[in-house]
ZAMARGU-4260 file (C-alpha; in steps of 0.2 Angstrom, whole numbers, plus 5000, padded with zeros to 4 digits):
<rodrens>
0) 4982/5045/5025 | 4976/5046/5008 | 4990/5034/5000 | 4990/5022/5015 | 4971/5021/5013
5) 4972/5012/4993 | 4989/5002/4999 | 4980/4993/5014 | 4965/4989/5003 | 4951/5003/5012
10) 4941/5016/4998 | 4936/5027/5012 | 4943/5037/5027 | 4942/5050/5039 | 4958/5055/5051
15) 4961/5068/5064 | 4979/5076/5062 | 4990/5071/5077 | 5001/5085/5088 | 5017/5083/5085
20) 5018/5064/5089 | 5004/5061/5100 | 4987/5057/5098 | 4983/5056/5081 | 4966/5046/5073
25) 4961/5034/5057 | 4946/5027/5054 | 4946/5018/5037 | 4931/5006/5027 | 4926/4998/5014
30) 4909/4999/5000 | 4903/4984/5011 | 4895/4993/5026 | 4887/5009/5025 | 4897/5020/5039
35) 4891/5038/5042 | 4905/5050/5054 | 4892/5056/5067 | 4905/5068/5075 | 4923/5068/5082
40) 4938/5079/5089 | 4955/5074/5093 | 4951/5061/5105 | 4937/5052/5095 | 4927/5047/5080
45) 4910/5042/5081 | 4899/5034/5067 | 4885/5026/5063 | 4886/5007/5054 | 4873/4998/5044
50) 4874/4982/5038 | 4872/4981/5019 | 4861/4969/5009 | 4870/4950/5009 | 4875/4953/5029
55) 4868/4940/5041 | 4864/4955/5051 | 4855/4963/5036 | 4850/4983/5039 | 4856/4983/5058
60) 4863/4999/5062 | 4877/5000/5077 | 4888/5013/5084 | 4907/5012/5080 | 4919/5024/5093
65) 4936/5026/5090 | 4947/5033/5106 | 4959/5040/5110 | 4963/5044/5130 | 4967/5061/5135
70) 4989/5060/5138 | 4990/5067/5151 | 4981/5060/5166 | 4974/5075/5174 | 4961/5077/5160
75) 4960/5059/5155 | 4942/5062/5165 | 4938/5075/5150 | 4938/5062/5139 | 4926/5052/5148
80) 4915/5065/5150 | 4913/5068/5130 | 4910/5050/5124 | 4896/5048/5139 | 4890/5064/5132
85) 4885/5054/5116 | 4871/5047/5121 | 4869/5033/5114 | 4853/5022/5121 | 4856/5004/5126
90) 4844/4998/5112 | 4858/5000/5098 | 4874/4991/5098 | 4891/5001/5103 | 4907/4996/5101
95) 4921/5007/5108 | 4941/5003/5104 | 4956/5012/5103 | 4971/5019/5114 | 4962/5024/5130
100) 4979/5028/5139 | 4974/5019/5156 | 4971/5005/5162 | 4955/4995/5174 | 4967/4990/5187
105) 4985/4988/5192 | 4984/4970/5186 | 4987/4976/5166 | 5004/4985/5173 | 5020/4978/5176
110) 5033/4990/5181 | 5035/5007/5186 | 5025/5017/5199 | 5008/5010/5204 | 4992/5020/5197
115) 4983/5029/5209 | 4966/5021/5210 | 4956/5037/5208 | 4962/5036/5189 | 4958/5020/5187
120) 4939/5023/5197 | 4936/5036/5184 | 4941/5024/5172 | 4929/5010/5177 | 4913/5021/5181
125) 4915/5027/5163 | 4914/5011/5158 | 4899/5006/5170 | 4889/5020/5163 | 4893/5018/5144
130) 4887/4999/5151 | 4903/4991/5142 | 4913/4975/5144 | 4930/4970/5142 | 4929/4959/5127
135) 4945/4951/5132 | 4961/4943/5121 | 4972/4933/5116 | 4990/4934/5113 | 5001/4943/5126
140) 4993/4954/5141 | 5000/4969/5137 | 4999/4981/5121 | 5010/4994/5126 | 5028/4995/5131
145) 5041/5008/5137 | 5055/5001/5127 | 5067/5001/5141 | 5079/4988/5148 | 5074/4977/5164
150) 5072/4988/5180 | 5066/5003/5168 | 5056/4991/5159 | 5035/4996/5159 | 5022/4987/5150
155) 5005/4991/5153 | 4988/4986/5144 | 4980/5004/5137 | 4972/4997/5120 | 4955/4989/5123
160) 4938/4982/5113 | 4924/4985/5123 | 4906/4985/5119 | 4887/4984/5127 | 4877/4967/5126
165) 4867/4971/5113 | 4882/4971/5101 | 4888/4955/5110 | 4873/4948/5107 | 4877/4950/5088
170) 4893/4946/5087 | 4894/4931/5099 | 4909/4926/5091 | 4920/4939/5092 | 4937/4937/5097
175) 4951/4950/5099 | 4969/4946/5098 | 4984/4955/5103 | 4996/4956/5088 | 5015/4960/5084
180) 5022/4977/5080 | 5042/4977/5075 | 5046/4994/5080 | 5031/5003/5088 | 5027/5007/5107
185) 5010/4997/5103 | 5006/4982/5096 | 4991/4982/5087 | 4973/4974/5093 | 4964/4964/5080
190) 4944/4960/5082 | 4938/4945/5071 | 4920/4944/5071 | 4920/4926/5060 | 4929/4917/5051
195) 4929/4922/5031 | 4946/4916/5028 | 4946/4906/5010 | 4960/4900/5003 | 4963/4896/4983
200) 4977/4886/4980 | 4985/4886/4960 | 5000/4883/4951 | 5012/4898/4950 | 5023/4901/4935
205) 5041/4907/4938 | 5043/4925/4941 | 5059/4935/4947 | 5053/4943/4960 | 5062/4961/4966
210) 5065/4957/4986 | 5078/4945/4979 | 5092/4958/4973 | 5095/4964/4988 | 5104/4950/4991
215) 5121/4947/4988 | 5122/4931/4986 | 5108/4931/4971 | 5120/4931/4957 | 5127/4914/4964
220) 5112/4906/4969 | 5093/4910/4962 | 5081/4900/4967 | 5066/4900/4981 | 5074/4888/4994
225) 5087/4902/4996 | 5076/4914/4999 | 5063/4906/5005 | 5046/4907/5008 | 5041/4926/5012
230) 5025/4921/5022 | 5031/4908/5028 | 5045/4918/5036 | 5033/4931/5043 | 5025/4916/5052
235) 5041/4909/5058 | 5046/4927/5064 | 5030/4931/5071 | 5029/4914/5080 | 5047/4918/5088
240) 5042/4935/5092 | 5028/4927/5102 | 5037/4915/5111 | 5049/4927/5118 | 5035/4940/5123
245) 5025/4923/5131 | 5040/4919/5140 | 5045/4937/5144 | 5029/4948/5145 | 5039/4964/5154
250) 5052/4963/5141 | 5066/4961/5153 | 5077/4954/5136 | 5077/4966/5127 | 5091/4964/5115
255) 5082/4948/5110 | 5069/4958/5107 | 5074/4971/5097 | 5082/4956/5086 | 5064/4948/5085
260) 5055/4963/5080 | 5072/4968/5066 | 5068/4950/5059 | 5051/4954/5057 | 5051/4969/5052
265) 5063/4964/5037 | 5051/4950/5032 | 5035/4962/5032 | 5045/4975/5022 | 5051/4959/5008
270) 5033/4957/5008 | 5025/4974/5006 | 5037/4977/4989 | 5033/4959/4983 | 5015/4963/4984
275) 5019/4981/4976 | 5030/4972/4961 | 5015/4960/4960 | 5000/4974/4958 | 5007/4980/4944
280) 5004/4964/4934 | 4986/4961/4942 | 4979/4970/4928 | 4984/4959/4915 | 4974/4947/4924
285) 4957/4952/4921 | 4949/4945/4906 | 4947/4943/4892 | 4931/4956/4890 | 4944/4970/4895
290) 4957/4960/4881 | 4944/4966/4869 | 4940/4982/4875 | 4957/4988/4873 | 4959/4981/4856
295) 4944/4989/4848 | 4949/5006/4855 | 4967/5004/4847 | 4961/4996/4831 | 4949/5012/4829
300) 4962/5024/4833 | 4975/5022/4820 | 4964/5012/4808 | 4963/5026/4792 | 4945/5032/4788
305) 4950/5031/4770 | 4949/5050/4766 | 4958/5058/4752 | 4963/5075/4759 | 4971/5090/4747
310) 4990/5088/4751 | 4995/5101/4738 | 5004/5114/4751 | 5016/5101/4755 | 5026/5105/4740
315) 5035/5120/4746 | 5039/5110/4761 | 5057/5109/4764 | 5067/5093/4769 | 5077/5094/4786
320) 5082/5076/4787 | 5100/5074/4779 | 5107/5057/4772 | 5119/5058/4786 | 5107/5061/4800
325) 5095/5048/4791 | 5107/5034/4792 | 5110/5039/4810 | 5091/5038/4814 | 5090/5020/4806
330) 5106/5011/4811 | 5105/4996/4823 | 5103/4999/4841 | 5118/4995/4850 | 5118/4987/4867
335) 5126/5004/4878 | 5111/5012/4871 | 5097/4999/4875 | 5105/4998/4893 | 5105/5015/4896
340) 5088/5016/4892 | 5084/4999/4905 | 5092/5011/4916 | 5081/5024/4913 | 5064/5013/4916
345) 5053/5012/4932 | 5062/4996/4943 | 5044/4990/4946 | 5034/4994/4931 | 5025/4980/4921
350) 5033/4965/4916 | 5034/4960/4899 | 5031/4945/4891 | 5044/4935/4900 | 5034/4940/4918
355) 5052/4949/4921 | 5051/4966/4927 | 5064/4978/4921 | 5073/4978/4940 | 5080/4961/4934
360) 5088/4966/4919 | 5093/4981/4927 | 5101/4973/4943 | 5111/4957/4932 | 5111/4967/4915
365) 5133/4964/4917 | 5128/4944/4915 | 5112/4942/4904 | 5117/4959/4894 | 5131/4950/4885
370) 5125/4935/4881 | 5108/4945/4871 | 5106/4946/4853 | 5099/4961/4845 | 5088/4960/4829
375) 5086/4973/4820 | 5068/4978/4821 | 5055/4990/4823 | 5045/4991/4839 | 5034/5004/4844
380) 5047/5004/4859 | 5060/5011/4846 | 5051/5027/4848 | 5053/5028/4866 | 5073/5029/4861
385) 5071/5042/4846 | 5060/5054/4855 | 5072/5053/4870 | 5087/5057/4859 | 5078/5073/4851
390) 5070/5080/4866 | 5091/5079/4874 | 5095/5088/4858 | 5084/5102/4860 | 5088/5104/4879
395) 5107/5104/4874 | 5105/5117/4859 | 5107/5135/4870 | 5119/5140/4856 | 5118/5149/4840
400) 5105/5159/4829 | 5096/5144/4819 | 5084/5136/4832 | 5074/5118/4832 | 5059/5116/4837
405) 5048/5097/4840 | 5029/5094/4834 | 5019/5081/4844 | 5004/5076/4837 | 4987/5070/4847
410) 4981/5057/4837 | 4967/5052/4849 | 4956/5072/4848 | 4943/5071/4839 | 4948/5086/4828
415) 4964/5083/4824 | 4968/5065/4818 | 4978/5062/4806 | 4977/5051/4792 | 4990/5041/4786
420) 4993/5043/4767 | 4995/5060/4776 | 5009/5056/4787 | 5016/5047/4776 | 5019/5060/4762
425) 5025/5070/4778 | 5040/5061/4782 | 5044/5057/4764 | 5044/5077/4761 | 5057/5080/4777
</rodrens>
């Protein structure tokens, strides 16, 4: 729950561990309400939200319920009980949503036995004494479905937003809408309390982007209109996913289905790794006060202080470095060893200066490696390549009496920098 909290864009979280693979809660926010967990067990959460400075609704507190209904239906009532136990007065703003696991009346079912109506009584006098309303939806009638072909088929309405009149009265826009879920029994509810959609259009440079080498076709053909659009495809599949649930609300096609929600599914995982690719370069796009911060801590790192140490017990320092082994440390870098060390690299990690992640060299290295001229050079990547080559030497040498040993020096500790002219009389002496 941690990880999926910083990938969907939440800082805070609290969950309740499912049983085996029922039941299960999440309850994730942001810095821009102030949200105290009041209590919960494995059928609810229940905080306390203030409205933070800026909000229309400035310092308004409200009660947030997430639910979860009881499985199994003969102590669905137990559920009930609790969250009616929570007392909340009718003076504060409640909102209640979640997975309640029943439904108000048979109208939200389609399929299957018919509920008996004492469940559904319970149901409804819950709701009458907690003094909620059914805040409605768009989008398909039902959120759940059995998954099963025509005369098995059940769908039934079990997730809800509900909430008293004084948060109504606060949120007279609110608006819930039933969503699309590829390959879940649910499909998830959205509440949308206004509209803060902005949009900020620009001009986009060219980048490679990683969804398009799983294709097989990219070699012969590398450009967008291929590939098209990835949001625009989500909204193409969504819309057909739609249609078909609009026309068949009991999923009595299911094949046609299951081939919507696989289309959709595929766009919204293209997606999810474009955005991934993408993070990795927001950083470069910050500023240019972090430009400078960044440069004035490497320029006072390895800038010398100037001091004139005693380098005298150097002279019984012996060489290890042999003309041969020089000459093997200094030759040019040939193009098996730079594309064994692309292969080496992290597919996604941080484009370079050509806004080209390392998966493209990596996936067309047999075209582009070629036709690539190497100059002999010094990089600070070079070292990558060196210190790679010795730590393999010392992992490989089990063998023999005379041993070999490695020295990696912290420059950035207060207390043992070293100075240049140092370092430099170092490597001359080895």
């Amino acid at each position: 729950m941690e990880k999926l909290k910083f990938r969907i864009g939440f800082t805070n979280c609290m969950a309740v561990s499912s049983e085996g693979r029922s039941g299960g809660l999440a309850l994730y926010w942001n810095n821009n309400s102030q949200l105290e967990i009041l209590n919960f067990s494995k059928h609810h959460i229940h905080a306390l939200v203030t409205n933070k400075e800026g909000d229309d609704r400035e310092g308004v507190s409200w009660y947030l319920t997430g639910i979860y209904g009881h499985p199994e239906a003969s102590r669905r009532l137990e559920t009930w009980n609790m969250i009616k136990s929570l007392a909340v007065t009718s003076d504060r703003g409640w909102l209640m949503m979640g997975d309640f696991n029943e439904i108000l009346s048979n109208y939200e079912k389609r399929g299957g036995r018919i509920r008996q109506e004492c469940q559904m009584r319970d149901f409804r006098q819950f709701l009458d004494e907690c003094e909620m309303m059914d805040l409605g939806f768009n989008g398909n009638q039902f959120t759940w479905w059995n998954g099963r072909d025509q005369q098995h088929s059940i769908c039934e309405r079990l997730d809800h937003f509900l909430a008293n009149m004084q948060w109504k009265s606060l949120n007279l826009l609110a608006e819930v809408n039933h969503g699309f879920a590829p390959y879940s029994d649910h499909v998830p509810i959205i509440l949308t309390t206004q509209d803060d959609r902005r949009h900020m259009g620009r001009q986009n440079t060219f980048k490679f982007e990683a969804i398009w080498a799983d294709e097989p076709d990219c070699k012969k053909v590398w450009n967008r209109a291929y590939f098209g659009n990835v949001r625009r495809n989500i909204e193409q599949a969504r819309l057909q996913l739609r249609k078909l649930l609009h026309s068949n609300p009991c999923h009595l096609r299911s094949d046609c289905l299951r081939d919507a929600r696989s289309e959709l599914q595929k766009w919204l995982e293209r997606d999810e790794l474009l955005w991934k690719q993408r993070a990795k370069v927001k950083w470069l796009q910050t500023g240019s006060l972090r430009d400078q911060i960044i440069t004035n801590y490497f320029h006072q790192l390895f800038n010398s202080t100037g001091q004139q140490g005693q380098t005298d017990f150097l002279d019984d320092l012996a060489g290890r470095v042999s003309d041969d082994m020089n000459s093997s440390l200094t030759k040019t870098y040939s193009a098996a060893e730079v594309s064994q060390a692309l292969k080496q690299m992290n597919p996604l990690s941080a484009p370079g200066p050509d806004d080209m992640a390392p998966i493209f060299y990596q996936k067309y290295w047999s075209i582009i490696g070629g036709e690539a001229a190497f100059v002999p050079s010094r990089l600070i990547t070079d070292n990558v390549l060196v210190a790679y080559k010795m730590v393999h030497f010392l992992r490989q040498k089990r063998k023999g009496k005379q041993g070999y040993m490695s020295l990696k020096l912290d420059m950035s500790k207060a207390y043992d920098r070293v100075e240049w002219n140092f370092l430099e009389k170092v490597m001359l002496m080895v």
